[in-house]
C-alpha positions, 0 to 999 in steps of 0.5 A: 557089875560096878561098885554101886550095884554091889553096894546096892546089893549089900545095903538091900540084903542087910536092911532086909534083914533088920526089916524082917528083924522087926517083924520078928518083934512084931510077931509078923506072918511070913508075907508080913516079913517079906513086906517089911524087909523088901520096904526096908531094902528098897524104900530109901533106894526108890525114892532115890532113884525117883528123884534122880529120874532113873529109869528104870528103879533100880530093883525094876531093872533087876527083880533080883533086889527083891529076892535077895530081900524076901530070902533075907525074910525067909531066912529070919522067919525060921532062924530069929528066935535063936538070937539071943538079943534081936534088937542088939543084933537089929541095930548093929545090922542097921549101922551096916546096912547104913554106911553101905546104902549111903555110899551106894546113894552118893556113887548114884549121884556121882555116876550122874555128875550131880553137884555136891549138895544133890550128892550128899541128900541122895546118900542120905535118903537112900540110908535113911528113908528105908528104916524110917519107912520101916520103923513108921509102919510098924508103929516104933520111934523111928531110929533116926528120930532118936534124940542125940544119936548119930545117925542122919549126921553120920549119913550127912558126913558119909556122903560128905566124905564120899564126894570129898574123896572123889574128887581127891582120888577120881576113882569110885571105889577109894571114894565110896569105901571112905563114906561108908567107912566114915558113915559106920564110924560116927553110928558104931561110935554112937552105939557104943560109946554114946557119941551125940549131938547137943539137942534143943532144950526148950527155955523160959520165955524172957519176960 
């Protein structure tokens, strides 16, 4: 099994946890559950692999995607409540699934011989788009929208340093383990200690 399909696997399983996380706070049934983990999991990698013209999508080559994510939901049905802080727990969880899940969408278009440009927004949809897709359908501010918060610049800079790192190492492993490393430190850092972007702050008109 290569590099990214591990990371596939890893970024699928952990997002499929914060999906079903949020279900747990929408007070969802178990399909319920199932349907927001498998979303969150696979979501940023389908749009990936459709732009990318995979054939087949990643989890319809392997359905196995798709058990390790309803297992994911399965399991946080019965055992969420002995959280003492899920959205604590959701949110440190998704910083994980992200810097894998950007590495995994960088190592794709690496794969392809794509350019750096179609590199970096790969690595970025397939962190970003599952967790959009998952806060969108359950009514919440998307986390990627949050004002000032590292999250689509950690994934631009993840995916950055991924392809910088391939071409320095021309190994996949040194360069994919660099984005996630960089992906998860700019969010971990935003999480605790509030690193952030400047924002727009509208002004006045001159007159």
């Amino acid at each position: 099994m290569s590099w990214v399909a591990l990371l596939d696997y890893g970024s699928v399983l952990i997002f499929a946890l914060t999906g079903a996380l949020v279900a747990s706070r929408a007070q969802l049934d178990p399909i319920g559950f199932i349907f927001i983990a498998a979303l969150t999991a696979i979501g940023g990698g389908t749009v990936r692999d459709v732009l990318l013209d995979r054939n087949p999508i990643f989890w319809i080559g392997d359905p196995l995607y798709l058990a390790v994510a309803a297992g994911a939901a399965i399991t946080v049905f019965f055992t969420a409540h002995l959280l003492e802080s899920r959205l604590r727990t959701l949110v440190w969880l998704d910083s994980f699934a992200l810097a894998i899940a950007v590495a995994a969408g960088a190592g794709v278009a690496l794969n392809l011989g794509q350019p750096a440009p179609v590199v970096i927004v790969m690595g970025m949809i397939t962190g970003c788009m599952g967790g959009l897709m998952r806060d969108v359908v359950v009514g919440d501010v998307p986390v990627v929208l949050k004002q000032g918060e590292l999250y689509v610049s950690a994934a631009f800079a993840g995916a950055l340093a991924a392809w910088v790192a391939r071409d320095v190492f021309a190994l996949a492993f040194p360069a994919l383990a660099i984005g996630a490393g960089a992906t998860w430190s700019l969010r971990a850092g935003s999480l605790a200690f509030g690193w952030s972007l400047p924002v727009y702050k509208s002004r006045p008109p001159r007159s």
